[in-house]
Backbone as CSV, one residue per row, in Angstrom:
resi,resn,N_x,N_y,N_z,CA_x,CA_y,CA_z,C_x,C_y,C_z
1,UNK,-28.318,-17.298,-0.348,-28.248,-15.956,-0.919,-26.782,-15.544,-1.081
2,UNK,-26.388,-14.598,-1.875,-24.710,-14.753,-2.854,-24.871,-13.129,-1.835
3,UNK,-23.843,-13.014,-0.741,-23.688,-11.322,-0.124,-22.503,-11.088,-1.503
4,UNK,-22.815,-9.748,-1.256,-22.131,-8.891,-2.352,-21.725,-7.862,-1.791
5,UNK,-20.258,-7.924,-1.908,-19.729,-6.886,-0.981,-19.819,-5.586,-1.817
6,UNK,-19.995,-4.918,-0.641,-20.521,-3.034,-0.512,-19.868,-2.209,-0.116
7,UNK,-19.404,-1.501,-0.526,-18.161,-0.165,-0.101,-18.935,0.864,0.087
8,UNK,-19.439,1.825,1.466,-20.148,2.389,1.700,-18.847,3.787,1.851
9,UNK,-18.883,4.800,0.875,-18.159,5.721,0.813,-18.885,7.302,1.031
10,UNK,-17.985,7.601,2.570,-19.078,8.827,3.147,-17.902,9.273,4.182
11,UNK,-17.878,10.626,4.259,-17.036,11.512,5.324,-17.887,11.975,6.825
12,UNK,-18.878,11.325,6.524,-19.787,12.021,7.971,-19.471,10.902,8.825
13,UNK,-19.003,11.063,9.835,-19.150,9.214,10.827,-20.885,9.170,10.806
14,UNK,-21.510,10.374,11.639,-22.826,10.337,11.736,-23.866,9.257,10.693
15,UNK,-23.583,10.001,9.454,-23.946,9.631,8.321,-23.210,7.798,7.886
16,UNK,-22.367,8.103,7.659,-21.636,6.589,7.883,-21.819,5.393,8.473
17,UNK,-22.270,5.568,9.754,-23.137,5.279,11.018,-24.080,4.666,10.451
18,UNK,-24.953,5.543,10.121,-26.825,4.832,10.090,-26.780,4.342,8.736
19,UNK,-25.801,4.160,7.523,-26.049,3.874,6.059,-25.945,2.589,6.534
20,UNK,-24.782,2.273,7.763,-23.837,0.935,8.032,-24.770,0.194,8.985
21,UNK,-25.740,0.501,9.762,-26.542,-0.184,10.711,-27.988,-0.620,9.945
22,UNK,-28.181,0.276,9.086,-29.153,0.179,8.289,-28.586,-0.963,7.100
23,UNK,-28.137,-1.097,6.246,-27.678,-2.135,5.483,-26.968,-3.472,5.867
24,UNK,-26.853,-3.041,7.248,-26.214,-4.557,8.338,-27.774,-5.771,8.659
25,UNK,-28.865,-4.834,8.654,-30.452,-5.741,8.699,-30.640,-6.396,7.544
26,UNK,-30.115,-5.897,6.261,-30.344,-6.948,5.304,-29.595,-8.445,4.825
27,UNK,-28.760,-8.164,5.514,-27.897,-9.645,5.533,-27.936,-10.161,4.191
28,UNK,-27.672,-9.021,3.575,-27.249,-9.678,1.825,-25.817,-8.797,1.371
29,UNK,-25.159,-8.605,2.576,-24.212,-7.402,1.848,-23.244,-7.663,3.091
30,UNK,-21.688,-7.812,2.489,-20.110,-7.697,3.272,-20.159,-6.368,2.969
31,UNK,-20.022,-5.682,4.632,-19.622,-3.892,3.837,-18.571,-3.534,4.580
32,UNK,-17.975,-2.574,3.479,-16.466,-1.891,3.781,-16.815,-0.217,3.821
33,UNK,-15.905,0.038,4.822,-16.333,1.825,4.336,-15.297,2.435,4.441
34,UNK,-14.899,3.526,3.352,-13.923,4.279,3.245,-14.562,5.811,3.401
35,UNK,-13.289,6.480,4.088,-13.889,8.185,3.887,-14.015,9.164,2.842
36,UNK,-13.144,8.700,2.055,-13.282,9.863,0.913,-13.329,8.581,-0.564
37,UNK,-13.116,9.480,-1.179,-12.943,8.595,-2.776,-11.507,8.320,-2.789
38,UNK,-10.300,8.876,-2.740,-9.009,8.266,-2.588,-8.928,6.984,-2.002
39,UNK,-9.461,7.347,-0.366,-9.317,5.362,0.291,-10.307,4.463,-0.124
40,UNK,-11.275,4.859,-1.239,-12.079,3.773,-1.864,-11.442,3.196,-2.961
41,UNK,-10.847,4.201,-3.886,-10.154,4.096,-4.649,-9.106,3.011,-4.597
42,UNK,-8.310,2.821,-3.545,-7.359,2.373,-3.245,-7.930,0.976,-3.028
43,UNK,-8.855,1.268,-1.800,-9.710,-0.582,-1.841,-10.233,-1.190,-3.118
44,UNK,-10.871,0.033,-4.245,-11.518,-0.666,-4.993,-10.171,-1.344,-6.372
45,UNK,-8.857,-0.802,-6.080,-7.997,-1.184,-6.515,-7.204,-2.707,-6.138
46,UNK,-7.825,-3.217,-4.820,-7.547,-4.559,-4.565,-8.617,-5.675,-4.439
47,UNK,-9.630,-5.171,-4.457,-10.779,-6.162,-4.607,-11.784,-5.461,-5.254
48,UNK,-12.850,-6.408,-5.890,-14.397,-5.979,-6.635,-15.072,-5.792,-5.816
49,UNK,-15.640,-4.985,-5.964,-16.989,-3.836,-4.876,-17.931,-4.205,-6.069
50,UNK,-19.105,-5.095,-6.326,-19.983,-4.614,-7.610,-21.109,-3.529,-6.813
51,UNK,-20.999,-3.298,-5.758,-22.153,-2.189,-5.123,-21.499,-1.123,-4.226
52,UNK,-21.711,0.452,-5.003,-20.521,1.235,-4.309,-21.764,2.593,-3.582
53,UNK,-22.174,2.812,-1.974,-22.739,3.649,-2.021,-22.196,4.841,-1.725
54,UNK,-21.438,6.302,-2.460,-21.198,7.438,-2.281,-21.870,8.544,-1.852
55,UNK,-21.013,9.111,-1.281,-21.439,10.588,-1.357,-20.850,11.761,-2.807
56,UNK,-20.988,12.531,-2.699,-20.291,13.423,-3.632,-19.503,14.600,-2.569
57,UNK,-20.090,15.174,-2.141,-18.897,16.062,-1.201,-18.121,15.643,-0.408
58,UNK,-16.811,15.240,-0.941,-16.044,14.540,0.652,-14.822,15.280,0.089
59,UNK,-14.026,15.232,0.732,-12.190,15.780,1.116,-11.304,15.007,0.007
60,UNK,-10.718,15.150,-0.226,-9.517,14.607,-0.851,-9.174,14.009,-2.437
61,UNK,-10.736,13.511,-2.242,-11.596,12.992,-3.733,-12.987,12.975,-3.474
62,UNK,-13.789,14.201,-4.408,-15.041,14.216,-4.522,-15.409,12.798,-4.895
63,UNK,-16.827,12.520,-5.084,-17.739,11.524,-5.390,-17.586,11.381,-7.124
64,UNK,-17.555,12.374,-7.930,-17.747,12.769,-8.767,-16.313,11.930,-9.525
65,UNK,-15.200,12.653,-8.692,-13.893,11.949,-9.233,-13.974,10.543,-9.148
66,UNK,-14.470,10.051,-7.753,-14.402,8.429,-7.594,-15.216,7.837,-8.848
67,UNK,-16.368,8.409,-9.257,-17.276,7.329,-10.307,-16.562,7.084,-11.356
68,UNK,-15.920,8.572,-12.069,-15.317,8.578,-12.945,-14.263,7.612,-13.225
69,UNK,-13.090,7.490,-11.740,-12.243,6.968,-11.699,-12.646,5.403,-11.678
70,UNK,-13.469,5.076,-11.147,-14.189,3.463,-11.190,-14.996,3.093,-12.735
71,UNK,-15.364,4.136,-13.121,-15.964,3.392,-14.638,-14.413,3.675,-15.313
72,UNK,-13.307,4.025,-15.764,-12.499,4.116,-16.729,-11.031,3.872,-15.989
73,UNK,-10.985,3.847,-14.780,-9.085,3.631,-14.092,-8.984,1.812,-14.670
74,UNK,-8.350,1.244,-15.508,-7.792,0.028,-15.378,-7.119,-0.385,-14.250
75,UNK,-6.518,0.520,-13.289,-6.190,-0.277,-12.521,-7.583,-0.771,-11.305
76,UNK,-8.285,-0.358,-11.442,-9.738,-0.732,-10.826,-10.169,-2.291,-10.689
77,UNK,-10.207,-2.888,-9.941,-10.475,-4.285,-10.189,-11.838,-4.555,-10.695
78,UNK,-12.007,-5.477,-11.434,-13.182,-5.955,-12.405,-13.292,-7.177,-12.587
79,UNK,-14.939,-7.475,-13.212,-15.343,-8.723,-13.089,-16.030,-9.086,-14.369
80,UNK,-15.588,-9.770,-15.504,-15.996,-9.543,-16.957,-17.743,-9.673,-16.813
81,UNK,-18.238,-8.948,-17.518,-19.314,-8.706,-17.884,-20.387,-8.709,-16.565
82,UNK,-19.763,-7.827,-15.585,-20.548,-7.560,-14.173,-20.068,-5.789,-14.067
83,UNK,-21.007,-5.290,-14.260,-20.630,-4.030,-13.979,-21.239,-3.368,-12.328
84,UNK,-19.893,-2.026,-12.166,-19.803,-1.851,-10.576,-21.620,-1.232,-10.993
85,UNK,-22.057,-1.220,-9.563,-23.367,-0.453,-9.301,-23.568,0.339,-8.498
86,UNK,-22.964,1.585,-8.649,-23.030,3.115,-8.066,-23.936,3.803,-7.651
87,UNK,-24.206,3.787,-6.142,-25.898,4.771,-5.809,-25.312,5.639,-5.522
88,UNK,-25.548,6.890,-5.313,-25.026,8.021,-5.067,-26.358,8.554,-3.961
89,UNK,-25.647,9.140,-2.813,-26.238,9.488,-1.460,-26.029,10.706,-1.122
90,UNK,-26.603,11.751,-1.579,-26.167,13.142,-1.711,-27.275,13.904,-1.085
91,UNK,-26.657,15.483,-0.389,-27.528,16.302,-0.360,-27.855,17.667,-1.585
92,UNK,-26.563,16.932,-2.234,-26.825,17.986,-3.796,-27.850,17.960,-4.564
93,UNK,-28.183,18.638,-4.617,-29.984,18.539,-4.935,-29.804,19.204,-6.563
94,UNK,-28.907,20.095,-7.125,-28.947,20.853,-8.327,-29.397,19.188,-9.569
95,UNK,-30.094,19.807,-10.207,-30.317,18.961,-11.529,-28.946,18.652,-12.213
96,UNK,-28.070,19.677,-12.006,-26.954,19.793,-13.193,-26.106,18.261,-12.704
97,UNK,-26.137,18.354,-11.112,-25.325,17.908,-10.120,-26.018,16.092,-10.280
98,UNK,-27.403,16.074,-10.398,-27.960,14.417,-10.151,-27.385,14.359,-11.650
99,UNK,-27.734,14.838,-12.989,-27.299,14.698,-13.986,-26.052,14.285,-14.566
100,UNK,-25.329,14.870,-13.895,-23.636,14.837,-14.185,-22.994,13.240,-13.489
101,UNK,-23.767,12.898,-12.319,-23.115,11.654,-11.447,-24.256,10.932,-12.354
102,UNK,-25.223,11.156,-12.721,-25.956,9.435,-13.794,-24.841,9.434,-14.688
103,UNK,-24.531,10.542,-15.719,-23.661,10.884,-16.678,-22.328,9.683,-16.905
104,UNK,-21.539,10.172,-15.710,-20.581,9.398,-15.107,-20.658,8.185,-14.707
105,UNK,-21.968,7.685,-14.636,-22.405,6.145,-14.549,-22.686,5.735,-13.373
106,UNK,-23.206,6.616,-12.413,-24.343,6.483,-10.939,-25.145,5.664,-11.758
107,UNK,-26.065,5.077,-11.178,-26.949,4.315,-11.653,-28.279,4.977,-10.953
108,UNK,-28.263,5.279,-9.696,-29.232,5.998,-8.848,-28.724,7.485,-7.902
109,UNK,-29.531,7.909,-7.781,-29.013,9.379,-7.189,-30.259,9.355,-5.898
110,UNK,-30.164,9.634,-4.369,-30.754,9.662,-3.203,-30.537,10.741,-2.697
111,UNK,-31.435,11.683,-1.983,-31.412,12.635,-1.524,-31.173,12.543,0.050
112,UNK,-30.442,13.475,0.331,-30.058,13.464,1.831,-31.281,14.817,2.246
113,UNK,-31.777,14.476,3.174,-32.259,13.467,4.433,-33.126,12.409,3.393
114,UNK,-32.790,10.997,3.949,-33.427,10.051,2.875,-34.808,9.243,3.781
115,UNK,-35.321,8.889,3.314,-36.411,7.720,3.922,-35.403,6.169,3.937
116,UNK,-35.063,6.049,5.030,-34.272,4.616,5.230,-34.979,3.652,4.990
117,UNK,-36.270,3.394,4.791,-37.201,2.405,4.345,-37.150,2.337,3.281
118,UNK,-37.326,3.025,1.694,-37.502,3.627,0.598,-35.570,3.179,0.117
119,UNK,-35.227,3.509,0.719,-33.636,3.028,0.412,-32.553,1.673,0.674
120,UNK,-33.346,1.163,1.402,-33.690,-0.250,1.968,-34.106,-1.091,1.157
121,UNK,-35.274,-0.367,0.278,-36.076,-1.026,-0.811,-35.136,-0.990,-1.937
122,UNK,-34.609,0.006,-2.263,-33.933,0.312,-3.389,-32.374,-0.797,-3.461
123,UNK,-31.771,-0.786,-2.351,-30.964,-1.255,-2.122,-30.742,-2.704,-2.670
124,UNK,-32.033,-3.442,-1.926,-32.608,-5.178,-2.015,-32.843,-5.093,-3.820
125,UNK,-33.076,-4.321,-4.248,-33.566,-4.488,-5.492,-31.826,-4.579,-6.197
126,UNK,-31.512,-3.532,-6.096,-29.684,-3.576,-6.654,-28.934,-4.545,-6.533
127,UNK,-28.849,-5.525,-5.235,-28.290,-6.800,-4.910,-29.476,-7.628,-5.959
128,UNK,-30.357,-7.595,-6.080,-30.909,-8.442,-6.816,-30.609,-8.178,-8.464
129,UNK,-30.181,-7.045,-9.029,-29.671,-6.937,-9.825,-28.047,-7.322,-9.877
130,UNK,-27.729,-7.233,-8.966,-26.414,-7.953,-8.670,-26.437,-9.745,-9.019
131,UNK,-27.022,-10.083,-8.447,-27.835,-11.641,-8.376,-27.870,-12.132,-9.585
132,UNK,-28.572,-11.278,-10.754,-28.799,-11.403,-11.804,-27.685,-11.708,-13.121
133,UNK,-26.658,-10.277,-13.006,-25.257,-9.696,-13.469,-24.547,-11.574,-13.425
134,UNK,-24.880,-11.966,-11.510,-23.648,-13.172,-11.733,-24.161,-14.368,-12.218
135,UNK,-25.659,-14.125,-12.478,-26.135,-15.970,-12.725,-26.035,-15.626,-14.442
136,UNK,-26.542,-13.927,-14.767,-26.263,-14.091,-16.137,-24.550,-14.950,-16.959
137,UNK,-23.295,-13.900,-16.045,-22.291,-14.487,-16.548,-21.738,-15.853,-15.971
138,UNK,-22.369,-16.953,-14.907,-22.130,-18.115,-14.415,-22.435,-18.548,-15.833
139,UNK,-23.832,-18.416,-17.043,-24.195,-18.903,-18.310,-23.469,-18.716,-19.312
140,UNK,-22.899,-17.434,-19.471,-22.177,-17.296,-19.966,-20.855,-17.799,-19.998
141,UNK,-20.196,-17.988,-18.959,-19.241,-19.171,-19.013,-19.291,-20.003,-19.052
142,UNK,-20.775,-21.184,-18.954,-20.954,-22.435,-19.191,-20.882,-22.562,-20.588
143,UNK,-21.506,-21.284,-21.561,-21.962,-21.527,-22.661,-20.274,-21.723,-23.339
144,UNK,-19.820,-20.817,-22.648,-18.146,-20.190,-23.848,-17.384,-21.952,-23.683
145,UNK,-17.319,-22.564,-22.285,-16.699,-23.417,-22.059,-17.342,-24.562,-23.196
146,UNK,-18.779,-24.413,-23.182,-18.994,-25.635,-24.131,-19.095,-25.234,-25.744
147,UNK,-18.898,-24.050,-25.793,-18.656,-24.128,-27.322,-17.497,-24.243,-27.630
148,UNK,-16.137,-23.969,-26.502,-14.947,-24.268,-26.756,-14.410,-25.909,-26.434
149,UNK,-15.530,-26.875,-26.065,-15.493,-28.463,-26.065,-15.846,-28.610,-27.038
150,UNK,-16.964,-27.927,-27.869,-17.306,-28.515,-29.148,-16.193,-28.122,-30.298
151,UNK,-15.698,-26.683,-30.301,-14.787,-26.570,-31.577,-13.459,-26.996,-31.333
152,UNK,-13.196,-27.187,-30.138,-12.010,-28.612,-30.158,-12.418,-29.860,-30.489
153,UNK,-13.710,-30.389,-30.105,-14.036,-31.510,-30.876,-14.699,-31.770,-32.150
154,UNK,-15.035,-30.707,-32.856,-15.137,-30.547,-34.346,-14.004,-30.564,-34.893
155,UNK,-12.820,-30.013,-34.294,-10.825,-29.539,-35.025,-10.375,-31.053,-34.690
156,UNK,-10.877,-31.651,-33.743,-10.125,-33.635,-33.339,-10.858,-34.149,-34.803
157,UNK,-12.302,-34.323,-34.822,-12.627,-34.711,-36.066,-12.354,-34.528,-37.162
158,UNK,-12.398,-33.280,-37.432,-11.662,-33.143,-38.815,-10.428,-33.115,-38.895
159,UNK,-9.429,-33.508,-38.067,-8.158,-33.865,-38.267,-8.266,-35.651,-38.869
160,UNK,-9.034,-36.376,-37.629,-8.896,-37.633,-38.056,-10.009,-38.034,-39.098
161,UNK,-10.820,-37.643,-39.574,-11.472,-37.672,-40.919,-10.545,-37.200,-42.036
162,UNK,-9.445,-36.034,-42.178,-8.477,-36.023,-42.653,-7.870,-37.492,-42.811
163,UNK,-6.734,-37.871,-41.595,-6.528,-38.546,-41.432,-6.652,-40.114,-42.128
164,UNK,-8.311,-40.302,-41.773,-8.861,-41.513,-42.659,-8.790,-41.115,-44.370
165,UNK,-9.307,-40.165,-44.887,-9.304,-39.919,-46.089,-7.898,-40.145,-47.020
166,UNK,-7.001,-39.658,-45.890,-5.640,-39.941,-46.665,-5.114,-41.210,-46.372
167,UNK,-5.451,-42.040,-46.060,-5.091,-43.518,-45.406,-5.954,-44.414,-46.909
168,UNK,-7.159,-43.913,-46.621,-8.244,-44.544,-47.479,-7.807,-44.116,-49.241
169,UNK,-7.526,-42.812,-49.575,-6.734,-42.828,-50.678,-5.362,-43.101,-51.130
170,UNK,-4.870,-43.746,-50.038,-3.024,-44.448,-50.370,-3.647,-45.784,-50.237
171,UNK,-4.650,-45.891,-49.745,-5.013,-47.428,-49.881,-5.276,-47.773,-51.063
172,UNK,-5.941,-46.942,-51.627,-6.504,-47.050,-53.172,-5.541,-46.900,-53.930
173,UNK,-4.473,-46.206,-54.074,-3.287,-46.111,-54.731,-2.593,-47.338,-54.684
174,UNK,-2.169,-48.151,-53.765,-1.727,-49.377,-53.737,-2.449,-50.482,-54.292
175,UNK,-3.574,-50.545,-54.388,-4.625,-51.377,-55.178,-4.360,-51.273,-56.633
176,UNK,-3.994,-49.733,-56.853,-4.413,-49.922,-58.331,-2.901,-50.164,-59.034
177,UNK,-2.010,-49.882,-57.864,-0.392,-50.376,-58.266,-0.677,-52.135,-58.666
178,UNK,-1.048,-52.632,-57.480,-1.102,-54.153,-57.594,-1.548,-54.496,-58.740
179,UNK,-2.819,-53.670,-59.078,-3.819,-54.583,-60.038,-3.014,-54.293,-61.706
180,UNK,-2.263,-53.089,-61.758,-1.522,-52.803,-62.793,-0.555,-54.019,-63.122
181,UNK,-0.091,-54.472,-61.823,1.309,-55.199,-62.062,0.627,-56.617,-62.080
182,UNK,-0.749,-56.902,-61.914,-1.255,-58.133,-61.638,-1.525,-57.967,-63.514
183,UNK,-2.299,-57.138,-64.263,-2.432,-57.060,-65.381,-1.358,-57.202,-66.228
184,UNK,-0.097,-56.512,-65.698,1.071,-56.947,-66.807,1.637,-58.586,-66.616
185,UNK,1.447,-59.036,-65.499,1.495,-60.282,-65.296,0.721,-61.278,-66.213
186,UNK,-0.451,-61.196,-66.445,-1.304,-61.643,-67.027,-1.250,-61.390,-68.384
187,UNK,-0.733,-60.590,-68.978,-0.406,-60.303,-70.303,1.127,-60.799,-70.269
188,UNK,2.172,-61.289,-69.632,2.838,-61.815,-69.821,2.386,-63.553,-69.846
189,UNK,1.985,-63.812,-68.857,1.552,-65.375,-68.692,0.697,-65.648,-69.813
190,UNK,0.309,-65.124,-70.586,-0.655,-65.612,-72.045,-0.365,-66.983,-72.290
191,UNK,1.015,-66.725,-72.523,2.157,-67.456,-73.494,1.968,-68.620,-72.792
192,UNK,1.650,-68.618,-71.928,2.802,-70.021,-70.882,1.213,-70.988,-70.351
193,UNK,0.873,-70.923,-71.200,-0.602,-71.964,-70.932,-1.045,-72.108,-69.847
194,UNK,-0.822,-73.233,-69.172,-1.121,-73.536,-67.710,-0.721,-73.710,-66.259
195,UNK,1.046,-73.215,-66.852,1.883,-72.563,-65.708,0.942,-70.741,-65.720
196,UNK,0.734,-70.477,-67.001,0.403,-69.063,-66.757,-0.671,-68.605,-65.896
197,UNK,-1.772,-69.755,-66.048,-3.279,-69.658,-65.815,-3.222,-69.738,-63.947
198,UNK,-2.100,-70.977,-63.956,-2.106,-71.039,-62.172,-0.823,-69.712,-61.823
199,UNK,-0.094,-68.838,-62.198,0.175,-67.621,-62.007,-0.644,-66.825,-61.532
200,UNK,-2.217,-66.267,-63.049,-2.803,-65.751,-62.740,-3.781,-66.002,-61.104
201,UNK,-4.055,-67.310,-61.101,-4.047,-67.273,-59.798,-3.969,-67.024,-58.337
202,UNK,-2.939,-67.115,-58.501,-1.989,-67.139,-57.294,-1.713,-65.660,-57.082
203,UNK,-2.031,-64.791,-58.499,-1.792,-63.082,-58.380,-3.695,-62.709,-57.870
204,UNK,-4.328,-63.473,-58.610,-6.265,-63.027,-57.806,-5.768,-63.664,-56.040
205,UNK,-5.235,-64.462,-55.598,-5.273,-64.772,-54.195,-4.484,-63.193,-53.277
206,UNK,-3.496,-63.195,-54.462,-2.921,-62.127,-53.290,-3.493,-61.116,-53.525
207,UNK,-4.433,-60.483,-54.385,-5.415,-59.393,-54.275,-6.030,-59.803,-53.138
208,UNK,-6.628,-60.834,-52.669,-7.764,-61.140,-51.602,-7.252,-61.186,-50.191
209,UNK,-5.783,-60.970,-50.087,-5.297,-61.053,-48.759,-6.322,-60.350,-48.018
210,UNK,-6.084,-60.348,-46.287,-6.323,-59.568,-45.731,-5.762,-58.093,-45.637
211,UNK,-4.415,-58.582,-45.913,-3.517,-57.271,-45.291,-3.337,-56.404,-46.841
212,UNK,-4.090,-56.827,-47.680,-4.011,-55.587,-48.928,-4.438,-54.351,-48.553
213,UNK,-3.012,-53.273,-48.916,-3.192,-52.176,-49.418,-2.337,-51.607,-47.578
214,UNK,-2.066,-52.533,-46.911,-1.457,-51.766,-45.481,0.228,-52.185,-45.918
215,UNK,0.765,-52.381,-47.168,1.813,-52.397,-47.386,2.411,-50.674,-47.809
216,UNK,3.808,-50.533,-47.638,4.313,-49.390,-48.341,4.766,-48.935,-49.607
217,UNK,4.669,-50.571,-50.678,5.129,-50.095,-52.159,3.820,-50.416,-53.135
């Protein structure tokens, strides 16, 4: 099983406490915990968290600022085509309030006092969407790597199919040099009877070489 580290971000120790003893039984998760959104911020600025569980009311940096700051800060560390997965652990109950953190790109919103069973569940399911995120892009890089073996080896081929084509038409160019100069030969030797005839000859042998046409004139 692939643990996926978890940044459990909460100002209550209390609260902090039982998120951290409770998600320590599933043994699918490295977890880190920061107090506010600033010292998450800061962690999530040196390593990938793809599973972040917040609060929204804390000191220094609301919840609200941290999501924001994690879907759009570049300096945020990232993982191409794995996006972070934000539960939000709140006792803010206003609609405006669950609305605004999906908005911002929570993915889930939990009510404080929660059912630790029910969130447990929810949790296992998110790492398994996690699970998913990395076997999808493990394919995705198999695929990119082998289409980038094939269009380097389509660009080798058609270089040396190039290659042959222009070899194979200077070959032919030299043939038809020879056979020109073998023809004016032969229209000279008319004259010359049977010195001419064993000329022509001796010009059909050197058409038949082997090494015709790998000369340079």
């Amino acid at each position: 099983m692939n643990k996926a580290k978890l940044l459990i971000v909460e100002d209550s120790k209390i609260m902090a406490k039982r998120l951290h003893d409770a998600l320590s039984k599933c043994e699918s998760f490295e977890i880190v915990m920061a107090q506010n959104g600033l010292e998450a911020l800061e962690k999530l600025k040196g390593e990938f968290f793809p599973i972040l569980v917040t609060d929204l009311i804390m000191p220094v940096m609301d919840g609200f600022q941290l999501i924001e700051e994690v879907k759009n800060s570049r300096d945020v560390k990232r993982e191409e085509n794995i996006d972070h997965i934000i539960i939000v652990v709140s006792s803010m109950e206003h609609k405006e309030d669950i609305h605004r953190a999906i908005a911002l790109g929570a993915y889930d919103f939990i009510s404080k006092p929660m059912d630790i069973d029910l969130f447990l569940a929810k949790m296992k399911n998110y790492h398994r969407l996690y699970t998913l995120m990395l076997e999808s892009e493990e394919r995705y890089q198999k695929i990119k790597n082998l289409n980038s073996e094939i269009m380097d080896g389509y660009e080798n081929r058609l270089l040396e199919s190039q290659a042959l084509t222009e070899a194979i038409e200077e070959q032919k160019n030299i043939y038809r040099k020879q056979v020109e100069i073998i023809n004016d030969i032969q229209k000279m030797s008319e004259s010359l009877g049977k010195k001419g005839e064993t000329i022509i000859e001796q010009c059909r042998r050197f058409l038949e070489l082997d090494n015709l046409g790998k000369g340079n004139s």
